[in-house]
N, C-alpha and C positions, 0 to 999 in steps of 0.2 A: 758404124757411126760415120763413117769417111765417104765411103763407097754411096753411100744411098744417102749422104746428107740430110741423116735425124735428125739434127739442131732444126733444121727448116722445116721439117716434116713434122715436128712437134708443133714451132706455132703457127703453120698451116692447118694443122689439125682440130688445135683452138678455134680457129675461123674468127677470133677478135672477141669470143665469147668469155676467154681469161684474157688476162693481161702479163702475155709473158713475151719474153725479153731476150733475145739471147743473142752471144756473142761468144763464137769456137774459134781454136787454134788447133785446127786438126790436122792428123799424114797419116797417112796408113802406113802400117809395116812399121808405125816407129813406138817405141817405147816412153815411160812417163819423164825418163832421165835425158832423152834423143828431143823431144819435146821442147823440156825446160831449153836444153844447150843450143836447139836448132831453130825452135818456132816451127811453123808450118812448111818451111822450107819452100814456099811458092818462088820465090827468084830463080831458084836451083832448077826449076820446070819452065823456060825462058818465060816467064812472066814480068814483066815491067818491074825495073828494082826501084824503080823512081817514086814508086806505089810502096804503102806503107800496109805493109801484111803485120796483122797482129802475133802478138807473142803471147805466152803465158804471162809473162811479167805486165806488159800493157796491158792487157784485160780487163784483170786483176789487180791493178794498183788502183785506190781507190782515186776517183779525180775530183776535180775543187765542186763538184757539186753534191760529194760524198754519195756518189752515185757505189749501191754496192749490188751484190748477187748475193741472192738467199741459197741457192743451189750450188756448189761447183761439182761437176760432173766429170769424173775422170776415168778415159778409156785408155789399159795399160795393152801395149804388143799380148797377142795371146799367149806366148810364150813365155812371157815377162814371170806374169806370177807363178808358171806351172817348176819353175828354173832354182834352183835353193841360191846359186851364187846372183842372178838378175834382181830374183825379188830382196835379198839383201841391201843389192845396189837402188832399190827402189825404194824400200824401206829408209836411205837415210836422204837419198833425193827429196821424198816426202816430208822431213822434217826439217833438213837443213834448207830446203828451197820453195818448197810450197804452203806447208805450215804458215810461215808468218804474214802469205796472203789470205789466208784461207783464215786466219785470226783477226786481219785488219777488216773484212768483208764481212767479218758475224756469218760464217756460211755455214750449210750441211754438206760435208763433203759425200756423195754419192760415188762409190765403186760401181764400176761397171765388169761385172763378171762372166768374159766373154764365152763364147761356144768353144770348145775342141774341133777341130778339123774334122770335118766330113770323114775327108781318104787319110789312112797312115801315108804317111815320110811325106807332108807337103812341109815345104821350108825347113827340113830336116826334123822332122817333129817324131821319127820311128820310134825314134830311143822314150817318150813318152806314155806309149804304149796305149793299149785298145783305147776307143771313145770313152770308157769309163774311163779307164784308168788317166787320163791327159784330164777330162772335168774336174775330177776329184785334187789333181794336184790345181787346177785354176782354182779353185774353190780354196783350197789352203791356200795358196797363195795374196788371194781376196781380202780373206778373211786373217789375215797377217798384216796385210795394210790399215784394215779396221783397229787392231791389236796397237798398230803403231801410233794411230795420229787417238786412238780415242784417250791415254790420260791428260791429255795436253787439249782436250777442246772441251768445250761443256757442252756442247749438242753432240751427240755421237754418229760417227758415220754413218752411213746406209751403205744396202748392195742391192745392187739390182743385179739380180740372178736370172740372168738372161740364158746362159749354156745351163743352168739345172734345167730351165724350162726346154731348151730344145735337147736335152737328154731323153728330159720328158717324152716329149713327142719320138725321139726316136725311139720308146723303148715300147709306147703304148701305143703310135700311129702308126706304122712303116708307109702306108699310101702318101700322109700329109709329110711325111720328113721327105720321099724321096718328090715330092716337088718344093719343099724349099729351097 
């Protein structure tokens, strides 16, 4: 999401043929709890503090023209959900801090279900174990966060299962995974 700026690549991709809209708070490396507390962190990257970098909060607060987002889209650290103590701390992040924008917005909160690492032990990830095994706890993990926010909203969340799908590929293409 960060690295190859999806948000932009999505409504580039539209070509103005939908009418979509978007506006991200994004960092890589950071989590959905690092996020809410920090924002994008761009000052911290000597970027102009004088400049007003969006937060989770400003986004998402609806403003006087009741301007809202039908989507909100949330990409957690990939380690976040795979962790039993993170996704905990994620799971009440989710409710006590993002719930009640994600209520005031009438949204569909979309999970974003990231890949497991390529190579074992990147950013200490050994103890997670093989590329199945690291998918499978993201995918619980995911799928814990759906658990959490879906009795509290009436539209139920989505996942977008993006590491099933390059399991996928790694487990049926090895040509197309090793040039990903």
């Amino acid at each position: 999401m960060y690295y190859n700026d999806c948000p932009r690549f999505l409504v580039n991709l539209s070509q103005g043929h939908v009418d979509i809209h978007q506006d991200s708070c994004l960092r890589g490396g950071t989590n959905l709890q690092q996020l809410w507390e920090q924002g994008n962190g761009m000052s911290q990257h000597g970027f102009k503090e004088q400049q007003e970098y969006p937060t989770v909060q400003s986004l998402l607060k609806c403003n006087t023209d009741k301007q809202t987002y039908d989507y909100i889209i949330f990409n957690d650290h990939t380690q976040g959900p795979a962790r039993l103590d993170s996704r905990k701390a994620t799971q009440q992040t989710l409710l006590n801090n993002y719930l009640p924008l994600i209520l005031q917005n009438e949204a569909i909160p979309i999970i974003i279900e990231t890949a497991a690492y390529r190579y074992p032990d990147i950013n200490n990830s050994n103890d997670l174990g093989t590329i199945h095994e690291f998918q499978k706890k993201v995918k619980e993990g995911v799928d814990s966060y759906v658990h959490t926010l879906q009795p509290k909203l009436s539209k139920k969340p989505r996942v977008a299962p993006v590491g099933t799908a390059y399991l996928y590929v790694h487990d049926d293409n090895q040509d197309l995974w090793a040039r990903l």
